[in-house]
C-alpha positions in Angstrom: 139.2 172.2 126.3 138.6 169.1 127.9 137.6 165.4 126.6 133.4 166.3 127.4 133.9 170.0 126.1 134.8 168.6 122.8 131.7 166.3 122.4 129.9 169.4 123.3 131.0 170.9 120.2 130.1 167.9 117.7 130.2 167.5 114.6 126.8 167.5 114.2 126.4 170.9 115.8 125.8 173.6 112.7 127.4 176.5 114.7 130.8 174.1 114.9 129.8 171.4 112.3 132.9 170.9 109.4 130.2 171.9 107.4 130.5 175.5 109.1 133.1 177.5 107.1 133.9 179.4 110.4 134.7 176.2 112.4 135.1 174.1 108.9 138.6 171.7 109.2 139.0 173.2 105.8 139.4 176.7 107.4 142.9 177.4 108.3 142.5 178.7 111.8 140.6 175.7 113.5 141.9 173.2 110.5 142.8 169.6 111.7 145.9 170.7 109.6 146.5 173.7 112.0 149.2 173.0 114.0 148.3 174.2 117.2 144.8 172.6 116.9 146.2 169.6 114.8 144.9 166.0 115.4 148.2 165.4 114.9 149.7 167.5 117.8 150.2 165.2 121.1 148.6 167.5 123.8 145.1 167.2 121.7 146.0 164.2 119.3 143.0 161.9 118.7 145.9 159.6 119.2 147.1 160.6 122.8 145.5 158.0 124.8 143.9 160.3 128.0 141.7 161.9 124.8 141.7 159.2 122.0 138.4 158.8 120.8 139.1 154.9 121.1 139.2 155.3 124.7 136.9 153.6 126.2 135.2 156.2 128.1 135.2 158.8 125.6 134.9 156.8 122.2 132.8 157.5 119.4 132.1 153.7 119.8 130.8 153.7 123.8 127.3 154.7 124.4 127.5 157.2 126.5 129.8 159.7 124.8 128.9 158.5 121.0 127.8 161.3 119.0 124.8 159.0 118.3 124.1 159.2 121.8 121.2 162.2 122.7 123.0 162.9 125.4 126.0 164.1 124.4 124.8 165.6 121.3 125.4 169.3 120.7 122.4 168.9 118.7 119.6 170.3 121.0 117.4 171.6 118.5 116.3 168.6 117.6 115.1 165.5 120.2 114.8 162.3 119.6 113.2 159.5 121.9 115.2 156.9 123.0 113.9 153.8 120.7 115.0 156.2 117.3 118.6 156.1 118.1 120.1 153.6 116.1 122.2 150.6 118.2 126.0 150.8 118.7 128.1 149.1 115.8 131.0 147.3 116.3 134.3 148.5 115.3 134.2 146.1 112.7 131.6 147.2 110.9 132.2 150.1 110.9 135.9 149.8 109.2 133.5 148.0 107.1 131.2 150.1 106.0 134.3 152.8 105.4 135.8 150.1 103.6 132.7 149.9 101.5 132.6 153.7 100.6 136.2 153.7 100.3 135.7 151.4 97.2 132.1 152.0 95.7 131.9 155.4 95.4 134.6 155.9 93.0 133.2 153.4 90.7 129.1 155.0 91.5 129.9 158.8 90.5 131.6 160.6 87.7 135.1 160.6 86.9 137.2 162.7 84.9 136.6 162.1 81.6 140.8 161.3 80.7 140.3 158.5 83.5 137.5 156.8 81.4 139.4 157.7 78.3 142.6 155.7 79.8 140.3 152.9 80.6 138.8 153.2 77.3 142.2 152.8 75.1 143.8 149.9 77.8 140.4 147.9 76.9 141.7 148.4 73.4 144.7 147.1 74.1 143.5 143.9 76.0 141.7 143.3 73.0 144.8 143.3 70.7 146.5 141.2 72.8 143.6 138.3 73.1 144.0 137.7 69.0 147.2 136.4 66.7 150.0 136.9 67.2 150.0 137.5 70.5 147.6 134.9 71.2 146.8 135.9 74.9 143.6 134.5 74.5 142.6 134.6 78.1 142.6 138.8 78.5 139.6 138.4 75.7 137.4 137.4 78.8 138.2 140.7 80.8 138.9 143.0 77.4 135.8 144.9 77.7 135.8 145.1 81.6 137.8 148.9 81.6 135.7 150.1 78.5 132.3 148.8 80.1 133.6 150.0 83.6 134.4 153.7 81.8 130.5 153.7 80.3 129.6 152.8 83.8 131.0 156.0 85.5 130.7 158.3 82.3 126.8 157.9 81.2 126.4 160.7 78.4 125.6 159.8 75.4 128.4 161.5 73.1 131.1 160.9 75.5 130.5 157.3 76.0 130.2 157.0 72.1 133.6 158.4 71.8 135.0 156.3 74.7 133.4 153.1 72.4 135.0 154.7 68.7 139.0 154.9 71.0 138.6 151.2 71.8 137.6 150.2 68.6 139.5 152.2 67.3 142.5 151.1 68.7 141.5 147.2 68.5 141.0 147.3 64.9 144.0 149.1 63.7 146.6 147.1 66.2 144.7 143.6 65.1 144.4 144.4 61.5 147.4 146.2 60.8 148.4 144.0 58.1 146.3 145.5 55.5 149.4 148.3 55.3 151.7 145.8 54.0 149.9 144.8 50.8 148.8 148.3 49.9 152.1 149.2 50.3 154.3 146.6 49.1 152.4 145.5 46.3 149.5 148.8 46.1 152.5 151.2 45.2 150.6 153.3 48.4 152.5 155.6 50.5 153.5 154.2 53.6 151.7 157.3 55.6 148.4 156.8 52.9 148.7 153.4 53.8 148.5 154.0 57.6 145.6 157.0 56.9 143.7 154.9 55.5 144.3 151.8 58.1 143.2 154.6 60.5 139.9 155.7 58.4 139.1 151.8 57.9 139.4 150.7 61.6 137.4 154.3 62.6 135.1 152.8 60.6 134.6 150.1 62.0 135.3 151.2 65.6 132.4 153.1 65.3 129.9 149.7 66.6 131.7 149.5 69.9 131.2 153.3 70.1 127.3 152.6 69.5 127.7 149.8 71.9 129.2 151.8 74.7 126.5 154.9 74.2 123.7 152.3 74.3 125.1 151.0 77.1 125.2 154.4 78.7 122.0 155.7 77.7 120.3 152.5 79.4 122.6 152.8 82.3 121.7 156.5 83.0 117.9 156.0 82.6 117.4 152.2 84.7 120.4 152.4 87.0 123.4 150.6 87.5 121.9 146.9 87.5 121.4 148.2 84.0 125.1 146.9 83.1 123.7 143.3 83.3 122.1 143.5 79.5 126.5 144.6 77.8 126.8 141.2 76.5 123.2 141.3 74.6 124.3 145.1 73.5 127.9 143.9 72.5 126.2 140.6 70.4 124.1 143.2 68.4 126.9 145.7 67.8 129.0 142.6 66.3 126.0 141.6 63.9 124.7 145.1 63.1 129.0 145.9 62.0 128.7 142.9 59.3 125.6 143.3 58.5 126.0 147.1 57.4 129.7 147.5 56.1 130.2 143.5 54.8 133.1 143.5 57.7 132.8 139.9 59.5 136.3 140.7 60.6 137.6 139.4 64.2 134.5 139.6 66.4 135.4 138.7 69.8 135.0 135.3 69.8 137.4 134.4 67.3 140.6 135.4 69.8 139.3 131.8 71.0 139.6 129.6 68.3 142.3 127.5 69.4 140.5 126.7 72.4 138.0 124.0 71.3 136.1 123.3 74.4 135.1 126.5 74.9 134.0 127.5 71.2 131.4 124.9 71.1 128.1 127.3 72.2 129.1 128.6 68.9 127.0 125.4 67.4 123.9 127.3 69.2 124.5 131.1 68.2 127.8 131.4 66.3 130.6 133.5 66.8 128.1 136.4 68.5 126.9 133.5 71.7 130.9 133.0 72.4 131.9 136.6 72.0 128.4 137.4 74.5 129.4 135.0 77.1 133.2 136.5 77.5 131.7 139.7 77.7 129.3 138.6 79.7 132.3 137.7 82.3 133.6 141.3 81.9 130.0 142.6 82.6 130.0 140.7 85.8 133.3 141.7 87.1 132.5 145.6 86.5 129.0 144.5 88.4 130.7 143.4 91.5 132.9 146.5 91.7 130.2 148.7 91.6 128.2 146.7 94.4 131.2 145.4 96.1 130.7 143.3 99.6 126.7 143.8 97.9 125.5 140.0 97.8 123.5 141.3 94.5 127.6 141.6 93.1 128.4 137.9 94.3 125.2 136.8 92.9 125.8 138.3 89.4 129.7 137.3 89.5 129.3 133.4 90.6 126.4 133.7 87.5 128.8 134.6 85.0 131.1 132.0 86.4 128.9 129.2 86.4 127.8 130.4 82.3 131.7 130.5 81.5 132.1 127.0 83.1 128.7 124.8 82.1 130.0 126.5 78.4 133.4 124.5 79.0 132.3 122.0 80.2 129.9 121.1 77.6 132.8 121.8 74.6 134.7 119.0 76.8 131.7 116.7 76.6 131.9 116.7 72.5 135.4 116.6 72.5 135.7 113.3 69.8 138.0 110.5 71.3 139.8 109.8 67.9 139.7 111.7 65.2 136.8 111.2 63.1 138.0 111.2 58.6 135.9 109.8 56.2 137.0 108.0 53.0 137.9 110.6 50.1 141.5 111.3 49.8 142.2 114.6 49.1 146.1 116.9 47.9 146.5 120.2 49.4 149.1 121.7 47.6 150.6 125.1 48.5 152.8 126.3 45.6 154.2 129.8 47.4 153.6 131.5 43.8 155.3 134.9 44.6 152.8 138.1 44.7 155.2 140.2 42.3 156.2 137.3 39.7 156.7 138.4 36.0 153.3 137.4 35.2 153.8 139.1 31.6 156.5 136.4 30.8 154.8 134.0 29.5 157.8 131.7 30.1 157.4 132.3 33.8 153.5 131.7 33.8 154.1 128.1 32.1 156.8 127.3 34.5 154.5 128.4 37.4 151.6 126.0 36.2 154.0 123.3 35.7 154.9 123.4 39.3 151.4 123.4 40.3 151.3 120.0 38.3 154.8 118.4 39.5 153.8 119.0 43.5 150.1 117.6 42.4 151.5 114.2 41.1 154.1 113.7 43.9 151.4 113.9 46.5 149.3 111.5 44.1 152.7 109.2 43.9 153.2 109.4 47.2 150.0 108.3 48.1 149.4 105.7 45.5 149.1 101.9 46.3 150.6 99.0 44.4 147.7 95.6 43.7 149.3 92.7 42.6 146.5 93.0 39.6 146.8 97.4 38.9 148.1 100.2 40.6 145.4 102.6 42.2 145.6 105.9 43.3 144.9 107.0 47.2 144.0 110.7 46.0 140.6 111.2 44.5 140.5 115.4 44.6 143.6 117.9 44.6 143.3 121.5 45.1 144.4 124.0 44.5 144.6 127.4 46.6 143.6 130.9 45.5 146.4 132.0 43.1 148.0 135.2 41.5 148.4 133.2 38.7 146.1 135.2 36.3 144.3 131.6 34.9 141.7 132.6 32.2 140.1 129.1 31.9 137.3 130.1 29.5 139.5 132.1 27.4 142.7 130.4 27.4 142.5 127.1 25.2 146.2 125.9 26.1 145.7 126.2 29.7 142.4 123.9 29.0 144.0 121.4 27.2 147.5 120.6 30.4 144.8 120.8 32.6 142.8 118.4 31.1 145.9 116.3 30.5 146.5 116.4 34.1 143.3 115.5 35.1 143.1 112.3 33.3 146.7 111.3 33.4 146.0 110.8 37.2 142.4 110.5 37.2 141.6 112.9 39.9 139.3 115.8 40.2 140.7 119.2 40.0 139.4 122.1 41.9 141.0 125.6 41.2 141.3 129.3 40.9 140.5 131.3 38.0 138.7 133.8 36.3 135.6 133.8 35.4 134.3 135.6 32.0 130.7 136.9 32.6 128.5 136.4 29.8 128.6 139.1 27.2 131.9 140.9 28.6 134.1 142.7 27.0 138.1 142.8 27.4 137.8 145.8 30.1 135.0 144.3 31.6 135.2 143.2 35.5 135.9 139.7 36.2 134.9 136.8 38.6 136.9 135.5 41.1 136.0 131.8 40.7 136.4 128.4 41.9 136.6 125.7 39.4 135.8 121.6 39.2 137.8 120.1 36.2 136.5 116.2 36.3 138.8 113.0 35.7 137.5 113.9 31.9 139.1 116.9 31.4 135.9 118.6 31.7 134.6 121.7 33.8 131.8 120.4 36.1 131.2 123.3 38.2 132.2 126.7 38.8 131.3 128.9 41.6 131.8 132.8 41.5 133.0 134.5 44.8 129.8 136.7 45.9 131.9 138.6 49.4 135.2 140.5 47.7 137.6 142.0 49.9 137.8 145.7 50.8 140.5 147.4 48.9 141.6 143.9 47.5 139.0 143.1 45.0 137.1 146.5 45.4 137.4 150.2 46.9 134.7 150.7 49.2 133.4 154.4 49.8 134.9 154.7 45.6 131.7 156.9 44.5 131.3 159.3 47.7 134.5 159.9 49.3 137.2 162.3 46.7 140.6 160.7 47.0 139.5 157.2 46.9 138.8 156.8 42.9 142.8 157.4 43.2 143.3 153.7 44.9 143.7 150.8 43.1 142.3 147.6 44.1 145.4 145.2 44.4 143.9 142.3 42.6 141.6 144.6 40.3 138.3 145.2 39.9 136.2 141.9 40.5 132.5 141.4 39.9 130.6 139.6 42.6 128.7 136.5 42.0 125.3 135.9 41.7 124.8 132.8 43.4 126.1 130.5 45.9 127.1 126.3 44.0 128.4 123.6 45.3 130.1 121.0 43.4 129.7 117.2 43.4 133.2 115.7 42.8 134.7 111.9 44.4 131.6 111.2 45.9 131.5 114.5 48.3 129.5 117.7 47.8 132.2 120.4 48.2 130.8 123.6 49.3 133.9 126.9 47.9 134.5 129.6 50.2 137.3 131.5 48.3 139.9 134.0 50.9 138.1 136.2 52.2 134.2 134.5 52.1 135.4 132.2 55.3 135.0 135.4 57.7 130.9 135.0 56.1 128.9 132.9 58.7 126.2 133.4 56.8 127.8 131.6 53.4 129.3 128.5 55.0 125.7 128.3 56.9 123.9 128.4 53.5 126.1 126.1 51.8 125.7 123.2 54.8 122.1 123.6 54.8 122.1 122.7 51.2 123.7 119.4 51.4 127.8 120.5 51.7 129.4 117.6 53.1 132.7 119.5 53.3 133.6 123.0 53.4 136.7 124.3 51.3 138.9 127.6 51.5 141.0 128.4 48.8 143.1 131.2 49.8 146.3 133.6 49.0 147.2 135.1 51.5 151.1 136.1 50.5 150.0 139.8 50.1 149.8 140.1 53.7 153.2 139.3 54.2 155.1 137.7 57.5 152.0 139.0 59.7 149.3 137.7 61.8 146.3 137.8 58.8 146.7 133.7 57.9 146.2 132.3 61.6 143.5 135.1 61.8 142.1 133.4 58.9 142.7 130.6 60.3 140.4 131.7 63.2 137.9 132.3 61.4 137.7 128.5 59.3 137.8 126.9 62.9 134.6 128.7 63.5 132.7 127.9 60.3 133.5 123.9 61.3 132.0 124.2 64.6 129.2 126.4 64.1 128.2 123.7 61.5 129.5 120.7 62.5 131.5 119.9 59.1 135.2 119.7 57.7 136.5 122.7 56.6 140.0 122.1 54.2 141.5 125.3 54.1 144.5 125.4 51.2 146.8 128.3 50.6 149.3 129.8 48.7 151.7 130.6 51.2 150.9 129.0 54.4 149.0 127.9 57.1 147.0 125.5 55.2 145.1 123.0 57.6 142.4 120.1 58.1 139.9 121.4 60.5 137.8 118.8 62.3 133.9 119.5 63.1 135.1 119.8 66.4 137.2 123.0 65.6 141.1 121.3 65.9 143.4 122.0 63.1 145.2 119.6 61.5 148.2 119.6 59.3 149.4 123.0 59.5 151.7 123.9 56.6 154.7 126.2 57.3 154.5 129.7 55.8 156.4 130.6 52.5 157.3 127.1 52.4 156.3 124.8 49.6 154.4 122.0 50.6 151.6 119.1 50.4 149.3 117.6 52.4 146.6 114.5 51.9 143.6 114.4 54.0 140.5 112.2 54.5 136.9 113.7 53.8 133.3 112.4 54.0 131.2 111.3 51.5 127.9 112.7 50.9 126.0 110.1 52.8 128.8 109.7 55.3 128.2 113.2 56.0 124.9 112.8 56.3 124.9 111.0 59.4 126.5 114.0 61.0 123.7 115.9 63.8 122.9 119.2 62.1 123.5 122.7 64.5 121.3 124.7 65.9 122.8 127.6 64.1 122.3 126.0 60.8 119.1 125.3 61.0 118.3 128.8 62.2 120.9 130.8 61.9 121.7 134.5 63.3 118.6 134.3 65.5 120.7 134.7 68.7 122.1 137.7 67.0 118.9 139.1 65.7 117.0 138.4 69.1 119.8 140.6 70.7 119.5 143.4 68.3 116.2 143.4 68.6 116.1 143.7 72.8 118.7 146.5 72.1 116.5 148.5 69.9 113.5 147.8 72.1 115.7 149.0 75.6 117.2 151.6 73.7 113.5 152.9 72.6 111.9 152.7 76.2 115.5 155.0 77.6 114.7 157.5 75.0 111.3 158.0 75.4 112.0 158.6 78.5 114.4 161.1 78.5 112.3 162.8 76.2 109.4 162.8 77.9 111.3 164.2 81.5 112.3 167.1 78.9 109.0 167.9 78.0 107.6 167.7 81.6 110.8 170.0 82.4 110.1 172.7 79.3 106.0 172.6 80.4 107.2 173.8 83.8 109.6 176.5 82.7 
């Protein structure tokens, strides 16, 4: 057959198309893989130069033998003038245009679904790797890129949902892990209870990215693929609907960036939820410009993202304070390292315990203390305390009353402190409060305030009255009551507002307490039952953002380690070593020092970048489903 003998018999001809399973290349007798008829075999190789098609005079590129060209068509059933045939491309854009298919296609329809489930758990993991210990802070701004890129190419509802609940899943249990070492080291849990119920607990919780991703899909499926544009609104929602239904404000996605002042600052405008928005909102962007790759609509929406990520940096750098800012309260962090499993029924070994308490208290106060030529006058005016195992029963316990009393005017300090608060009317079996307390240079309790956000499985068992085998677990401090109400606590001239362990991962709280007049933030925390393990920088994490999202100090002291200064700005200061005993003095503002600081965004208003997204979510999600119903009922009034 010669060179114009084949054009005769063109692809586009249905008796010898590829489409034809007669004359199809997948048909074994006239297959391009046939041998004899091969492309590959020299005598009729598209490759042998007398019949390449790149030959000039027989090339799919030159007019006259194109199979665009009427002439040489094989198509003679159907004519077409001479203006409809479309002009000759170059080669280039051609190898362009395959280049473009080549790439977009896979991304545009479905996949297997154990491709998106791969991409799915490897978003996981990015995730776990963006927060302490590993610190890899940077993979938090392309963590959700495979799980939003999986939604992308799956769309169905359930499927996506699942694809959401694996990477949740997954990020949850590898970035909160630590919750097996106190339930079994100090819980008396099995180790494989202890790693059931890590599993049940971070299912839980995985379950808001699942709702994210089948949100994502549902609005995806219904608008179209420019629909990806709205994942950072969808994500911000998921974040606040998780704390706002379970009480779990644990490790939103903006907290992997805590250590990176300059770019937590949009946090001042919509908390943790606008920071965690934005980096996902840089994953959105990247999926985007797969999908509509060498698409200016894909440049657009990446150099967008860019330019948000950027301006957001730029304006943390613009706030970044040129010396560091105290104020003129002196203030003892003292971190004791009280061990978790002490002989706390020896009362020998309790006294000794609050007589170190004391000891490290007035060597910090020595330390600091100036000598007048007239009187000697101490530099600390407040020491605290962390959150202790120490069972303190200040209401109950005259003796312990009396030293700290003692204490307190020996030195003439203020004393804040951990105990447990007696609720009025209760009995000996009755639940307790886990309360901060103000002991005044007189020896006198000025102010107490009651923790109101307990821990999971710490301070209470959640799902205790509907699922069977929880009444078996034991909370590992015991059974604490919340408190009623949030009080803060003048003392040395400032107006301390307590967040005790667990309440710093509240946005809410520390909001509430700055509006009311806070001038400093405190976190008294124990955080020994978590072991060696990444839970206290975590913590940590999460104190950096209640400064910033406020504008305010925030002194965090604890038991074991990790304590810190944290600057309005978000830097920490004075890190303590873990399981080390140690003490550290700070400067804090005054009340009317304070005062002079600008007020946030965020706590004048609060959550209402967080509400505004949920809201849009609901409202997009509505409008998707209403539609799909109504093409369901057009479809069933048809049948």
């Amino acid at each position: 057959m010669n060179q114009c003998a084949w054009f005769q018999s063109s692809i586009l001809n249905p008796r010898s198309s590829i489409l034809n399973p007669r004359s199809s290349i997948l048909n074994p007798p006239s297959s391009i893989l046939n041998p004899p008829s091969s492309i590959l075999n020299p005598p009729s190789s598209i490759l042998n130069p007398p019949s390449s098609i790149l030959h000039p005079q027989f090339s799919i590129l030159y007019p006259r033998s194109s199979i665009l060209d009427p002439q040489s068509s094989t198509l003679s059933r159907v004519q077409h003038s001479e203006e409809a045939v479309p002009p000759v491309y170059a080669r280039e854009d051609l190898l362009a245009a395959r280049f473009r298919l080549a790439r977009v296609l896979p991304y545009q329809q479905s996949a297997p679904f154990i491709s998106n489930l791969s991409l799915a758990i490897f978003s996981g993991l990015l995730l776990v790797f963006a927060f302490p210990d590993w610190n890899l802070w940077s993979l938090g701004w392309v963590g959700t890129a495979p799980l939003i890129l999986a939604v992308v190419r799956e769309r169905r509802f359930w499927r996506s949902f699942a694809l959401g609940t694996v990477t949740g899943t997954i990020f949850y249990a590898g970035s909160s892990y630590w919750i097996t070492y106190s339930m079994h080291n100090y819980g008396g849990i099995s180790l494989w209870l202890c790693y059931l119920i890590l599993l049940i607990f971070s299912a839980t919780v995985g379950i808001f990215t699942g709702l994210f991703a089948c949100v994502l899909a549902i609005t995806v499926r219904r608008f179209g693929s420019w629909m990806i544009l709205p994942a950072p609104i969808i994500w911000a929602a998921s974040e606040w609907l998780r704390l706002k239904a379970t009480g779990m404000g644990w490790n939103p996605l903006g907290y992997s960036q805590a250590f990176q002042p300059a770019v937590i600052q949009a946090a001042r405008f919509g908390g943790v939820y606008l920071v965690g928005a934005i980096m996902v909102a840089a994953s959105t962007a990247l999926v985007f410009s797969l999908v509509y790759l060498e698409r200016r609509r894909g440049i657009i929406v990446l150099t967008a993202a860019g330019t948000i990520a950027v301006v957001s940096v730029l304006y943390g750098e613009s706030l970044r304070p040129s010396t560091d800012e105290s104020g003129s309260v002196s203030v003892a962090a003292i971190q004791p390292n009280v061990p978790i499993d002490g002989a706390w029924d020896d009362s020998k070994f309790v006294d000794e315990t609050l007589l170190g308490h004391v000891l490290l208290s007035e060597q910090a106060i020595q330390a600091n203390s100036s000598n007048n030529t007239q009187e000697k006058t101490n530099a600390i005016d407040l020491v605290i305390w962390p959150e202790s195992p120490m069972s303190f029963e200040y209401d109950r316990d005259p003796a312990v009353r009396r030293r700290l009393a003692e204490f307190t005017r020996r030195n003439n300090v203020y004393l804040l402190m951990n105990a447990w608060g007696i609720p009025e009317d209760a009995g000996p079996s009755d639940a307790l409060y886990n309360s901060a307390v103000v002991i005044g240079p007189s020896g006198d309790k000025i102010a107490e305030y009651d923790k109101t956000a307990l821990v999971p499985f710490g301070e209470y068992i959640p799902g205790r009255s509907w699922l069977p085998f929880m009444d078996r677990v034991k909370a590992l401090v015991g059974e604490i009551a919340p408190g009623k109400e949030l009080t803060l606590a003048d003392a040395a001239r400032a107006k301390l507002g307590t967040l005790i362990c667990f309440e710093a991962t509240r946005p809410d709280l520390a909001r509430r307490m700055k509006r009311d007049g806070a001038s400093v933030l405190v976190q008294i925390s124990n955080e020994a039952w978590f072991g060696p393990t990444s839970e206290p920088r975590q913590m940590l994490a999460a104190a950096i953002f209640r400064a910033v999202e406020n504008n305010i100090e925030v002194i965090r002291v604890t038991n074991s380690g990790l304590a810190a200064r944290v600057d309005a700005y978000g830097i920490a200061h004075g890190e303590t070593p873990m399981f080390e005993t140690a003490t550290r003095t700070w400067k804090i503002k005054t009340t009317e020092q304070a005062a002079n600081d600008a007020g946030t965004i965020y706590t004048r208003y609060g959550d209402v970048f967080a509400v505004t997204c949920s809201v849009l979510t609901v409202l997009v999600l509505m409008v998707a489903v209403a539609d799909v119903w109504r093409k369901k009922k057009k479809r069933d009034t048809n049948s």
